[in-house]
C-alpha positions as CSV (number, residue, x, y, z in Angstrom):
1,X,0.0,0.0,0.0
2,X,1.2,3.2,-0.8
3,X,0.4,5.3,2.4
4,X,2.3,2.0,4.3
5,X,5.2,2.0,2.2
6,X,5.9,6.0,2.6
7,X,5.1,6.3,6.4
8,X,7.9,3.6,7.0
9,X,10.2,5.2,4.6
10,X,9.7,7.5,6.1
11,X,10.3,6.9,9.5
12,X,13.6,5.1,8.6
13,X,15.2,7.5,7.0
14,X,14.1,10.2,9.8
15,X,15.8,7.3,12.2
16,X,18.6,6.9,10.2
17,X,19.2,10.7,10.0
18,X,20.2,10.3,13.7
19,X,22.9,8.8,13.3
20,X,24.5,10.4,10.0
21,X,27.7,12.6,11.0
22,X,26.8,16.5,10.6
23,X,22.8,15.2,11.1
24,X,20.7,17.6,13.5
25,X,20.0,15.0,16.5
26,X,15.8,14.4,17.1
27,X,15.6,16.2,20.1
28,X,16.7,19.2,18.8
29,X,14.9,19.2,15.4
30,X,12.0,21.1,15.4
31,X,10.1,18.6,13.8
32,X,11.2,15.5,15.6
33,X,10.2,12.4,14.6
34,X,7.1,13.9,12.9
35,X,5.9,12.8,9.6
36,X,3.0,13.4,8.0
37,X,1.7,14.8,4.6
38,X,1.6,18.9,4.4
39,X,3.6,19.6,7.5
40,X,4.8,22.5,7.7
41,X,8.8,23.6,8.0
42,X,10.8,25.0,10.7
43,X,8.2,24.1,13.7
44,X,5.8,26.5,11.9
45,X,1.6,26.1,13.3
46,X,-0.4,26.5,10.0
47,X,-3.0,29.3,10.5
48,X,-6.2,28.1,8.7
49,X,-9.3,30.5,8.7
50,X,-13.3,28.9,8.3
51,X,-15.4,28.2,8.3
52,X,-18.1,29.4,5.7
53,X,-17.9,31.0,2.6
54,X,-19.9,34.3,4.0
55,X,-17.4,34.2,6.6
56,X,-14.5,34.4,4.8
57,X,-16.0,36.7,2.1
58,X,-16.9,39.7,5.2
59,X,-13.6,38.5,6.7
60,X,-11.3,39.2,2.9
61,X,-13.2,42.8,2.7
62,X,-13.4,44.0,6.4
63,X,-9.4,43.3,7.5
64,X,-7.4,41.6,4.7
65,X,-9.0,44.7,1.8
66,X,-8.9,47.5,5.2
67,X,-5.7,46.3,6.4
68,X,-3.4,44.7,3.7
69,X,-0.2,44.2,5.8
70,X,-3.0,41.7,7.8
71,X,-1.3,38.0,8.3
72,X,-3.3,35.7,5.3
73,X,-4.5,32.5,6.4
74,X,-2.6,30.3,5.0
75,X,-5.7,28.0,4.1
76,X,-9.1,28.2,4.2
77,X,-11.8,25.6,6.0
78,X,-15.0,24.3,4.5
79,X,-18.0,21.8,4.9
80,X,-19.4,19.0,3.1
81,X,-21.2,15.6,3.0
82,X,-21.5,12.4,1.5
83,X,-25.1,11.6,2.5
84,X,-28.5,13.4,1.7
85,X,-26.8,16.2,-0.8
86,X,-24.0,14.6,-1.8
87,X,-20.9,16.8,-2.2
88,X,-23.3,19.9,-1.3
89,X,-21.4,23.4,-2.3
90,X,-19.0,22.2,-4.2
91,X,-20.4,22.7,-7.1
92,X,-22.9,25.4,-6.3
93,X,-23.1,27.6,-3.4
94,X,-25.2,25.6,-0.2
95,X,-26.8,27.1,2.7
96,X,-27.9,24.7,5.5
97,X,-28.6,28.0,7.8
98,X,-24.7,28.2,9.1
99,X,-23.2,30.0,6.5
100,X,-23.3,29.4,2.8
101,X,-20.7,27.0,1.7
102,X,-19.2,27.7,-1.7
103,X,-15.9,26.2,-2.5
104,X,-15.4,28.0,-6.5
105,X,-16.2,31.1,-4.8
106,X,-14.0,30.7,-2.0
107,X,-11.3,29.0,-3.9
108,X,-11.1,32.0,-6.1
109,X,-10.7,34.3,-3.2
110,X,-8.3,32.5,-0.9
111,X,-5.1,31.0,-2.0
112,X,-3.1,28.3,-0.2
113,X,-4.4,25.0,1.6
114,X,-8.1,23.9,2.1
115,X,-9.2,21.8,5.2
116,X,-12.4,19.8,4.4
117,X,-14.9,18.3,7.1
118,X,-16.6,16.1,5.4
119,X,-20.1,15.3,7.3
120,X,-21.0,11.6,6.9
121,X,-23.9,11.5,9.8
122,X,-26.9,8.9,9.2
123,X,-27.4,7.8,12.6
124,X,-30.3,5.5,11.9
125,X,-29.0,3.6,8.7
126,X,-25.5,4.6,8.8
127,X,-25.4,4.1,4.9
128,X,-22.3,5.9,4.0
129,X,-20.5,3.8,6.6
130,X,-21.4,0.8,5.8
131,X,-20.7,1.5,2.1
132,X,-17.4,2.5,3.1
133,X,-16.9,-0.5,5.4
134,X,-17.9,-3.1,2.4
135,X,-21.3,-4.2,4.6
136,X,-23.8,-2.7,2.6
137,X,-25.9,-4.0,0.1
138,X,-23.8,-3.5,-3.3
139,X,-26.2,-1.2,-4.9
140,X,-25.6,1.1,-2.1
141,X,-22.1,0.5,-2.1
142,X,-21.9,1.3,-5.5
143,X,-23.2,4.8,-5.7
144,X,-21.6,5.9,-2.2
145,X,-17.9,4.6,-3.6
146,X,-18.5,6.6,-7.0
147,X,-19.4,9.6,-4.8
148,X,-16.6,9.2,-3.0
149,X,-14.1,8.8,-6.2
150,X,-15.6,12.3,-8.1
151,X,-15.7,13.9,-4.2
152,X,-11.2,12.8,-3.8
153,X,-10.8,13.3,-7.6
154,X,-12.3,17.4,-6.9
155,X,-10.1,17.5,-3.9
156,X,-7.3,16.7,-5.9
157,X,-7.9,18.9,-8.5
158,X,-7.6,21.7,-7.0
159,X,-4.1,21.8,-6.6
160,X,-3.5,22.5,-3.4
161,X,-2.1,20.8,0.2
162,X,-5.9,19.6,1.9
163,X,-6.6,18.4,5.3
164,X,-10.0,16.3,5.0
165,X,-10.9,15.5,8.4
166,X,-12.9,12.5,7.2
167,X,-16.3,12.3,9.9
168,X,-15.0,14.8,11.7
169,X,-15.7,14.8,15.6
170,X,-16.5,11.4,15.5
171,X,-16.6,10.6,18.7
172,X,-19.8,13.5,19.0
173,X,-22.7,11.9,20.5
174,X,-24.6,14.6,17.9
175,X,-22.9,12.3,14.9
176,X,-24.0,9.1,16.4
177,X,-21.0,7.3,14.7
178,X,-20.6,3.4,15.3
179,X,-16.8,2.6,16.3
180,X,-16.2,-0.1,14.2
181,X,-18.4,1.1,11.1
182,X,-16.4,4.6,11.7
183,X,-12.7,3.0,11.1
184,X,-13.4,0.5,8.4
185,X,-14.8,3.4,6.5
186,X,-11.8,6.0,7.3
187,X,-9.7,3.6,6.0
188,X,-11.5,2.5,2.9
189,X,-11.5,6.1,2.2
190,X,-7.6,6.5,3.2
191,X,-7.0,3.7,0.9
192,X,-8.6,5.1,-1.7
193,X,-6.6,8.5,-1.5
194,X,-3.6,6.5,-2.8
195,X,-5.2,4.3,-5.1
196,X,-6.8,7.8,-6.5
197,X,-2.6,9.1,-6.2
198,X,-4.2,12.0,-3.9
199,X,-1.0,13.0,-2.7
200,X,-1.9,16.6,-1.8
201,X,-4.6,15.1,0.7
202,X,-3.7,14.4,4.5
203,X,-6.4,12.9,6.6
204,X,-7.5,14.0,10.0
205,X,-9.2,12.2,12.6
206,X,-10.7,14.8,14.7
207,X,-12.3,14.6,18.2
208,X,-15.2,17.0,19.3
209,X,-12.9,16.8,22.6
210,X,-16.0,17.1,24.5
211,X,-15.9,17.5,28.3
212,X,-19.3,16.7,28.8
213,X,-20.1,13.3,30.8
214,X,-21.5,11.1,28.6
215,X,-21.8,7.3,27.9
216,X,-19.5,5.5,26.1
217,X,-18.6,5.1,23.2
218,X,-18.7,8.8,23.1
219,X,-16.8,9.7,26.9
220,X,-13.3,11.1,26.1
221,X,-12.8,10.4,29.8
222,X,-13.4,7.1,29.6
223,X,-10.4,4.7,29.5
224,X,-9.2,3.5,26.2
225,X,-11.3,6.1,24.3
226,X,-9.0,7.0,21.4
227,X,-8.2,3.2,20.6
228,X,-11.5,2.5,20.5
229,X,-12.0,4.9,17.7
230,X,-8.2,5.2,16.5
231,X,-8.5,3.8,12.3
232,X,-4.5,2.8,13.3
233,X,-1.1,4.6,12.2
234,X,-1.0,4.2,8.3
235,X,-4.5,5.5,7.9
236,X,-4.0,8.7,9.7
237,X,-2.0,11.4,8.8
238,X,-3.0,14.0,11.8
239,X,-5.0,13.9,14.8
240,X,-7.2,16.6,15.1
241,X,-9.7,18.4,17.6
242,X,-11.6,20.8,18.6
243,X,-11.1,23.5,20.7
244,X,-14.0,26.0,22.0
245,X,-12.8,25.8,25.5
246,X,-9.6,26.3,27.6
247,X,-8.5,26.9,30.8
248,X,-11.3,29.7,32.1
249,X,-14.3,27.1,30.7
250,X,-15.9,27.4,34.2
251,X,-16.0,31.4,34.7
252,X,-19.0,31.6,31.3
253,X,-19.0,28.7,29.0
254,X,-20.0,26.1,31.8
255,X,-20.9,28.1,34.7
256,X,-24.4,27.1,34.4
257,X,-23.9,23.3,34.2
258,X,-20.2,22.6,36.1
259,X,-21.8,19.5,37.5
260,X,-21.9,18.1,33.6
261,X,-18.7,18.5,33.0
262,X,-16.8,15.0,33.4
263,X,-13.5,16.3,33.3
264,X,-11.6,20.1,32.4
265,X,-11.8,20.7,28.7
266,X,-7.6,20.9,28.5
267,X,-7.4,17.3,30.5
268,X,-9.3,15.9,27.7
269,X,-7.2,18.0,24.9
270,X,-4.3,17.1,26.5
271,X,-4.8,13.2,26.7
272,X,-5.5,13.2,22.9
273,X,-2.3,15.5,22.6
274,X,-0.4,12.6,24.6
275,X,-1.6,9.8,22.2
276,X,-0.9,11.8,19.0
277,X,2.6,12.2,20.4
278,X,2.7,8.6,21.3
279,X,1.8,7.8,17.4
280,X,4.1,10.7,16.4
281,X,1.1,12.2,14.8
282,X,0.8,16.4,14.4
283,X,-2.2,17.5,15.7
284,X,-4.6,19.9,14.1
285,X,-7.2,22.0,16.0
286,X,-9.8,21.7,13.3
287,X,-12.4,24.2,14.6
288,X,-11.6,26.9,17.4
289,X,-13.5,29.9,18.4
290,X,-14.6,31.0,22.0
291,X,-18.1,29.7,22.1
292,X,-20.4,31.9,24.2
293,X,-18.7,35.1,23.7
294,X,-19.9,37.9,21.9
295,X,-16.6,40.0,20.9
296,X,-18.7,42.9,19.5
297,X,-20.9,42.8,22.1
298,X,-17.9,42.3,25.1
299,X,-20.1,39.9,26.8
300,X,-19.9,36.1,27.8
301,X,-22.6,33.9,28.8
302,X,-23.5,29.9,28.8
303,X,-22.8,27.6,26.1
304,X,-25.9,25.3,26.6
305,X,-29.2,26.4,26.7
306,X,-31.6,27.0,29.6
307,X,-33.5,23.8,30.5
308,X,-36.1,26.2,32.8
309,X,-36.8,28.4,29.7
310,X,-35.1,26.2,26.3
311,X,-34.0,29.7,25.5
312,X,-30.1,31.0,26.5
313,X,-28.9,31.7,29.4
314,X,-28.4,35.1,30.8
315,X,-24.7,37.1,29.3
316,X,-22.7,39.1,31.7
317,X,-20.6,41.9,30.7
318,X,-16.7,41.3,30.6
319,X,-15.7,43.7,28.0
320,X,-12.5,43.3,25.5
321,X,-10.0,42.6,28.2
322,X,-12.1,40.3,29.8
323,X,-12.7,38.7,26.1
324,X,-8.8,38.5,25.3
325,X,-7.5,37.3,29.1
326,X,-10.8,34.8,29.3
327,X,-9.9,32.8,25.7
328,X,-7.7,33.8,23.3
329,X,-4.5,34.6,25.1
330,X,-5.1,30.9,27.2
331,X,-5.7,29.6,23.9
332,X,-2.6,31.1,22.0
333,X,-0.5,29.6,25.1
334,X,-1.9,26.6,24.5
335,X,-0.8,26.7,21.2
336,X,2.8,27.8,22.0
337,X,2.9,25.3,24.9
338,X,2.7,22.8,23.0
339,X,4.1,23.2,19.4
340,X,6.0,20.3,19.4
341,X,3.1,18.5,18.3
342,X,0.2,20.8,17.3
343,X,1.0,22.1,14.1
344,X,-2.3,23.5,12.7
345,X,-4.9,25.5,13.7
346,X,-8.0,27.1,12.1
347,X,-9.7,29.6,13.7
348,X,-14.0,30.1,13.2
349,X,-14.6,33.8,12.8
350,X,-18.1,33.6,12.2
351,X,-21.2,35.5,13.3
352,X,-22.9,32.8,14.9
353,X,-25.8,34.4,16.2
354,X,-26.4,35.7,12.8
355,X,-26.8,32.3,11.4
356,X,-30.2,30.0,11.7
357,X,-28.6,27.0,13.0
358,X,-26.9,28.9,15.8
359,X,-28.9,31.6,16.3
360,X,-30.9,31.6,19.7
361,X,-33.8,33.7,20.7
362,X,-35.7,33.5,24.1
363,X,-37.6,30.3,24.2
364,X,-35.3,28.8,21.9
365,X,-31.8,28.1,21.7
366,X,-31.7,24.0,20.8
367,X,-28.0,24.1,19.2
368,X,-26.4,25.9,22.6
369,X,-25.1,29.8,22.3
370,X,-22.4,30.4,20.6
371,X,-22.7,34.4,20.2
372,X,-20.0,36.4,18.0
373,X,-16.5,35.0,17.2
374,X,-15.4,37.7,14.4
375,X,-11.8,39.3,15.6
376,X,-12.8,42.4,13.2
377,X,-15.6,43.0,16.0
378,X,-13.6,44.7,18.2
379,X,-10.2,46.7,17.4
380,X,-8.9,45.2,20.5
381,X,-9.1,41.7,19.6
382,X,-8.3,42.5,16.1
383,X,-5.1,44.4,16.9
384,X,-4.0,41.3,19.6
385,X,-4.8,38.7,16.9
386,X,-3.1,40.3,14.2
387,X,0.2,40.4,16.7
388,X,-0.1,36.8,17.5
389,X,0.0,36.0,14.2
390,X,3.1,38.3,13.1
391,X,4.9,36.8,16.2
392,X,6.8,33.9,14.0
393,X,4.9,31.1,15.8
394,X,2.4,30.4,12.3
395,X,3.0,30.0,9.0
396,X,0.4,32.5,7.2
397,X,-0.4,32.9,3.8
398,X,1.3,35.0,0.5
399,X,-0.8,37.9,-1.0
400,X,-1.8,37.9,-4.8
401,X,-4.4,36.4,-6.6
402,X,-4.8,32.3,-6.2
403,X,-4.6,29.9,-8.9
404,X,-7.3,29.4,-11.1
405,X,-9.6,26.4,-10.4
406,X,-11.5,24.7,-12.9
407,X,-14.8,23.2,-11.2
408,X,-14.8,19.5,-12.5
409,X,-17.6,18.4,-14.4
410,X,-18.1,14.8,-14.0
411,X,-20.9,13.8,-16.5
412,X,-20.8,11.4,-19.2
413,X,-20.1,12.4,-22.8
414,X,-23.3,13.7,-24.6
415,X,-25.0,15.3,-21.3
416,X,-24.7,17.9,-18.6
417,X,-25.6,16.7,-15.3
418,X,-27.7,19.0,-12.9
419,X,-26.0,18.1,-10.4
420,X,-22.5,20.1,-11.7
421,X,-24.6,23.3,-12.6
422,X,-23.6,26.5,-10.7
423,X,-26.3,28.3,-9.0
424,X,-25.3,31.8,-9.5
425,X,-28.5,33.3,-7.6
426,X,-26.9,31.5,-4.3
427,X,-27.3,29.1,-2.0
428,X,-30.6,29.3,-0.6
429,X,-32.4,29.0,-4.3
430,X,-31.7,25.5,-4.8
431,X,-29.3,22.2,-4.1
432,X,-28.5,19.0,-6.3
433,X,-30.1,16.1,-3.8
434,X,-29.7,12.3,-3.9
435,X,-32.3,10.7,-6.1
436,X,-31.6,6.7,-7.2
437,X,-34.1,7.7,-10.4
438,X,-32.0,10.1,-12.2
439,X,-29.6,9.5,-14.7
440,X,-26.3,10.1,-12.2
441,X,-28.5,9.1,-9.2
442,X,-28.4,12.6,-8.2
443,X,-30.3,15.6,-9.4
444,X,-30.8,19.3,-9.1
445,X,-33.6,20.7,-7.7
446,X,-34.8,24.8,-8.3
447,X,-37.2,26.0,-6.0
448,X,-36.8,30.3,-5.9
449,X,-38.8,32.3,-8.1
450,X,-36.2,34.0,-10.7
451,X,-33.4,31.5,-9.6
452,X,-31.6,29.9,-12.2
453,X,-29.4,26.4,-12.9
454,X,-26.1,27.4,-14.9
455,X,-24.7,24.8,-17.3
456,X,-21.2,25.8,-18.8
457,X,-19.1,24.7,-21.7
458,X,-21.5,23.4,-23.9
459,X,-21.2,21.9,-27.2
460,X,-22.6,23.9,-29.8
461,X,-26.0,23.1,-30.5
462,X,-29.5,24.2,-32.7
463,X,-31.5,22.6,-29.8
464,X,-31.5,21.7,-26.3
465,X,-33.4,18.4,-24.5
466,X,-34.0,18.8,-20.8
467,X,-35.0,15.8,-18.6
468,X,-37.3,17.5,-15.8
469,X,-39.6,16.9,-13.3
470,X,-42.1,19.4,-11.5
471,X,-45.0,19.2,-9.1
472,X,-46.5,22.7,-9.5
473,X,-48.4,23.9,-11.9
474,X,-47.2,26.9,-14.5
475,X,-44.3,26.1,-14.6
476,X,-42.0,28.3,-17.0
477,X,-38.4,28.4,-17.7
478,X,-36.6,30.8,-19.4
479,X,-33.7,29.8,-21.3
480,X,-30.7,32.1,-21.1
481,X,-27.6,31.6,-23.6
482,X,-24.2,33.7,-22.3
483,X,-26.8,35.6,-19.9
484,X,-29.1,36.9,-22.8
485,X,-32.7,35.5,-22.8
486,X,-33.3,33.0,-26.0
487,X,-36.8,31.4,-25.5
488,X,-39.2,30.3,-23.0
489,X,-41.1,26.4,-22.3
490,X,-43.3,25.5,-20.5
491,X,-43.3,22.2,-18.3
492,X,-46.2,20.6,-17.5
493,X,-47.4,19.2,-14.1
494,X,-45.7,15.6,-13.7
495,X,-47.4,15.1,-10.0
496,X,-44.1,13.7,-8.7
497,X,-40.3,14.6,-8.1
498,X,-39.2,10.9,-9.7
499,X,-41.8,11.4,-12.5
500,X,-39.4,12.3,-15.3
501,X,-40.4,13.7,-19.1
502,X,-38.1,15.6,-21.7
503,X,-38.5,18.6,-23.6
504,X,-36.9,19.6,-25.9
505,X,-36.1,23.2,-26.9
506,X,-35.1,24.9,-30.3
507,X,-32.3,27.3,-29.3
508,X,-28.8,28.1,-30.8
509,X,-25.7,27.6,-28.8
510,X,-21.9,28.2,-29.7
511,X,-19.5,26.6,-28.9
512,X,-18.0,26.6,-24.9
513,X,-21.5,29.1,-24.0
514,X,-23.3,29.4,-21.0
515,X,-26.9,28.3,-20.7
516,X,-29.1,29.1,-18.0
517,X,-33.0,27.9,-17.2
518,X,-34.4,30.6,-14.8
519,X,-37.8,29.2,-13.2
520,X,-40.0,32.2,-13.8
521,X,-43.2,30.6,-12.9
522,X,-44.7,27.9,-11.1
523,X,-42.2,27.1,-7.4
524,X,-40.0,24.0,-8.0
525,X,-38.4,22.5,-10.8
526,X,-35.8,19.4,-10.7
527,X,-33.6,19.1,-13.2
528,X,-31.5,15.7,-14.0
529,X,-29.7,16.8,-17.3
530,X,-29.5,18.5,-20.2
531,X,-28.1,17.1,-23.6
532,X,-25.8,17.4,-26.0
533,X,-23.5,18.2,-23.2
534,X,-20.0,19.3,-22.6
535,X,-17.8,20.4,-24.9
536,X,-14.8,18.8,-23.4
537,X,-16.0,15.7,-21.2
538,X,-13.8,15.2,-18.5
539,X,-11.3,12.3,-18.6
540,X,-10.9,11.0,-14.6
């Protein structure tokens, strides 16, 4: 295998190195015996920035366009799944309510590395992990192993170093991950990295490094936690976890429920630090942000909501001071304390309460509080952060513009999949969804009045068939070629989303154009394809 056969070459010629006259001894290397794909030089921590595409978008015009001497990221974090929308915003923009995820977008703002969590939740059939795992029925199997091939293939694609933290926090009771089912499929999809020759892409196994008491298999605390979930040594290329708490947890985040807490958040981010270093694995903190504080706001309350009420807690007043001293100056001495083995961090600077998923009113806050993470908040906290990155402890990213990225199309020759449109109206206008009765066993579905599905690169063509199905009446699309209207059709009624027709429609296209069908009447429209497809199929 080729992960094996590197990791040991690895390590022997690191061992080896030892011993070589004029060789800097381990101990004083800064790297150690550390080795693992995209690891940065000189004892650097990578500085990664997430973890939504509205995030970064406010974040790139209100300090890195205002300030441009600000410390780049020198990646960018992201979501996505391989169950229910498969591969959701990276091909057009998504929004679940916590941001809208849009890798072209995103990728053509940010250069350097990308960090993927990849969502693979299905608590009650576990599908994708038991695809992954080979104990699935082999019609299952079949379509979660091709989405995984086009979802590695993307990744690799875009040229650049990627951490995909493959079911990331999988020991979250939230996830509802099965041990077993959870490290067969980590390393199917490892395996599968190399087969694919994804050498660009490092996996992460990633804790939620939760310090609430719960039952196992999901209590950190509990003994022989991580090799009960560990996938073993040549599957993983970092540890990871997260990291919303430190050392003043009990002062606001868990005031209101100390007597849940089954051990300090930093004894159970510590004892997975110890086994990474006992694996000689670097460790990434995959998500960290100060959950509960609201920078712009100075204040600090509860992380979990009020049983009495189901709304939040009461916040308290602590001011920027009390914001830096309370979070992120523990947290950047964590860091530094222990950069022998973490080597990555990526920062959330999100808006939570902005966002539906996290957004809690009184009466109402079932996700917890998570309040207002954005450093540009508060000049304070933006003038501290910016010095802690500057201080030669991260490795940050270069100005000028990134490298173009051309989104992979993945249909057959002779068709453009729905699935691979753009949605250039945004995220909440549409999504391509799971559907075992279209042609890719995906489809995309239209549901904003004026929205539109974008096919590009097009063969020239004097007409256009479009495989549909609708369960409104009136429904009218307008056809758009290179953003100028062409015609209008009309779609009848089909009574079901699986009930599929064709239309076809007379309409001139050069070579390489744009075509767009804009739903101007009627509320939904799914569409599976369109023919005669791209003008260059690609060849994966």
């Amino acid at each position: 295998m080729v992960r094996r056969t590197s990791r040991l070459l690895a390590a022997v010629l690191l061992a080896a190195a030892v011993f070589l006259p004029g060789a800097t001894p381990a101990a004083a290397r800064p790297d150690g015996l550390l080795a693992a794909r995209n690891l940065p030089a000189g004892g650097k921590v990578l500085f990664y920035l997430g973890q939504d595409s509205t995030t970064l978008a406010d974040f790139a015009a209100d300090v890195l366009a205002a300030d441009p001497g600000f410390p780049r990221p020198a990646g960018v974090t992201l979501y996505t799944n391989l169950v229910g929308a498969p591969m959701s915003g990276m091909f057009q923009p998504t929004d679940y309510g916590a941001g809208e995820n849009d890798f072209p977008a995103t990728l053509a703002e940010y250069g350097g590395g990308l960090a993927v969590g990849l969502f693979l939740s299905d608590p009650a059939a576990q599908s994708p992990l038991k695809a992954y795992a080979g104990v699935a029925d082999e019609a299952t199997t079949a379509r979660y192993r091709r989405w995984l091939d086009e979802f590695l293939t993307y990744l690799d694609r875009t040229g650049r170093p990627v951490f995909l933290r493959i079911g990331y926090e999988f020991d979250g009771t939230w996830n509802g991950y099965e041990p077993q089912l959870y490290k067969d499929a980590f390393r199917y999809i490892a395996g599968r990295i190399d087969r694919l020759r994804g050498d660009r892409i490092a996996t992460v196994w990633q804790t939620a490094a939760w310090p609430h008491a719960e039952q196992a298999p999901y209590a950190p605390t509990a003994a022989g936690h991580w090799d009960l979930w560990y996938p073993g040594d040549e599957y993983v290329d970092w540890a990871g976890m997260s990291h919303f708490y430190g050392s003043g947890y009990a002062a606001h985040q868990w005031a209101c429920a100390l007597d849940r807490v089954a051990a300090p958040p930093l004894t159970v981010q510590d004892s997975l630090l110890a086994f990474a270093r006992s694996h000689r694995k670097p460790v990434f903190v995959a998500e960290a942000a100060p959950q509960a504080y609201s920078v712009g706001e100075h204040t600090a309350g509860c992380i979990l909501q009020d049983d009495a009420t189901g709304g939040p807690h009461p916040v308290a007043p602590v001011g920027a001071e009390g914001i830096w001293d309370g979070w992120y100056q523990p947290f950047f001495d964590y860091i530094r304390a222990n950069r022998d083995i973490i080597r990555g961090v990526s920062y959330i600077n999100t808006h939570w309460s902005a966002q539906g998923m996290w957004n809690c009113v009184p009466g109402s806050c079932p996700n917890g509080y998570w309040g207002d993470s954005r450093v540009q908040a508060d000049p304070l906290i933006l003038q501290r952060f910016r010095g802690e990155l500057r201080s030669g402890l991260f490795e940050t990213g270069q100005r000028g513009r990134p490298r173009p990225f051309a989104v992979p199309d993945f249909s057959e020759p002779g068709r453009s999949e729905g699935e691979y449109a753009d949605l250039p109206q945004g995220g909440t206008t549409g999504i391509a969804v799971a559907d075992v009765t279209a042609s890719g066993e995906r489809t995309a579905l239209v549901y904003a009045h004026g929205a539109a599905l974008e096919f590009d690169g097009l063969r020239p063509a004097r007409e256009l068939t479009v495989r549909y199905a609708t369960t409104t009446d009136n429904v009218k699309l307008t056809v758009l070629v290179d953003g100028v209207a062409a015609t209008t059709v009309a779609l009848p009624n089909r009574g079901s989303a699986t009930a599929w027709a064709t239309v076809t429609v007379p309409v001139r296209v050069p070579a390489g154009a744009k075509v767009a069908f804009r739903l101007d009447g009627g509320y939904v429209v799914w569409i599976d394809y369109i023919t005669p497809g791209q003008l260059r199929p690609l060849r994966w």
